[in-house]
C-alpha positions in Angstrom: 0.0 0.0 0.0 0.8 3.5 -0.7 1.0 6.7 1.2 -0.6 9.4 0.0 1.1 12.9 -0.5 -0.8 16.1 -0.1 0.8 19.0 -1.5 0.9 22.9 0.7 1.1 25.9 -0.7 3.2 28.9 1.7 1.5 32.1 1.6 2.0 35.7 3.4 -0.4 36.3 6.2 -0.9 39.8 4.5 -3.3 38.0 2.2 -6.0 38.0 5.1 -8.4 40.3 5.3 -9.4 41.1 8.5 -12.3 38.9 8.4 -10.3 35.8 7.4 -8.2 36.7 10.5 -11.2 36.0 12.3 -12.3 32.8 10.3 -9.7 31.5 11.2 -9.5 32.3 15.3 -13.2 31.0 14.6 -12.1 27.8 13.9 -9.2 27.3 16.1 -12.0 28.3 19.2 -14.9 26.4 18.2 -13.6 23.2 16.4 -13.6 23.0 12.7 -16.8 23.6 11.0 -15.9 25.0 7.8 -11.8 23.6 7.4 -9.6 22.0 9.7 -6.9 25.1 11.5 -3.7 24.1 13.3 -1.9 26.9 14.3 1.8 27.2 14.1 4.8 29.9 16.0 4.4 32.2 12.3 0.7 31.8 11.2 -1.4 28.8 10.5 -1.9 25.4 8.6 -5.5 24.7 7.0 -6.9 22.0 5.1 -8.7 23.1 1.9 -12.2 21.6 2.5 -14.5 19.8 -0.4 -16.7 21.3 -2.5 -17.2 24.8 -4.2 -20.0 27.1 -1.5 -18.5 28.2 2.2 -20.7 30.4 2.9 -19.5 31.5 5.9 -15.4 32.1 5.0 -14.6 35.3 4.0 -13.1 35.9 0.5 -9.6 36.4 1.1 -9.7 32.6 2.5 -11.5 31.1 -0.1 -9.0 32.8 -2.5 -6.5 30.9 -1.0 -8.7 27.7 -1.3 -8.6 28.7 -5.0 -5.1 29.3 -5.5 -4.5 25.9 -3.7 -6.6 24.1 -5.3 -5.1 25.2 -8.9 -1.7 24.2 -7.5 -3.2 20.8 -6.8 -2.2 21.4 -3.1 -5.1 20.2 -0.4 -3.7 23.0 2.4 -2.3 25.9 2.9 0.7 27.1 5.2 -0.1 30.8 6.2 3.2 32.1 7.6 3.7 36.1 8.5 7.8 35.5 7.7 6.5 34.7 4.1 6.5 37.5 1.1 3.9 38.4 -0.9 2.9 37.0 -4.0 1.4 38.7 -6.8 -1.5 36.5 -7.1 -3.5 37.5 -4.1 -4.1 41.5 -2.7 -1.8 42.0 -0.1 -4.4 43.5 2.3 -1.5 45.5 4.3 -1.4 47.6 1.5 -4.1 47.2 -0.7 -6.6 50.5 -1.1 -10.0 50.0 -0.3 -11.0 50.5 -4.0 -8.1 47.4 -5.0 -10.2 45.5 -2.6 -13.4 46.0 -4.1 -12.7 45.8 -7.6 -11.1 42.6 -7.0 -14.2 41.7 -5.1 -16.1 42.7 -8.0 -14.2 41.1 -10.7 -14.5 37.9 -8.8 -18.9 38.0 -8.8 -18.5 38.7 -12.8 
């Protein structure tokens, strides 16, 4: 028998929004409902759930669902010694109108 390899991508935590900041505090406090969180000394781990709909994650999680997910990885690594990457707003210095029209651009 084989063992199976899951794949993680490393992100910065500046591509949380304050809300994902608090998905994921959520989830270390109340037990899993929506993805599994172990935290580490720089950030977290989380395990990029089934399915397509979490209603209840906010977006700049589930764009690092996405961008997991089109690496083939099945979690992430969010670690604050980590740079940015061009792929996802870095929310430390994004404008509020970068934020919204990337908000927007992902509803068309």
């Amino acid at each position: 028998m084989s063992v199976r390899v899951s794949k993680m991508i490393v992100v910065s935590s500046d591509h949380l929004d304050e809300e994902g900041r608090r998905f994921l505090t959520r989830q270390l406090k109340e037990g899993p409902s929506e993805a599994w969180v172990i935290p580490h000394d720089y950030g977290h781990m989380v395990h990029v759930p089934e399915g397509d709909e979490w209603p209840n994650v906010s977006s700049s999680v589930i764009d690092l669902f996405n961008l997991a997910r089109r690496e083939g990885a099945g979690w992430v690594f969010i670690d604050c010694d980590e740079p940015v990457t061009d792929e996802l707003i870095d929310y430390t210095t994004a404008t509020p109108l970068a934020i919204m029209t990337h908000l927007q651009e992902k509803r068309e």
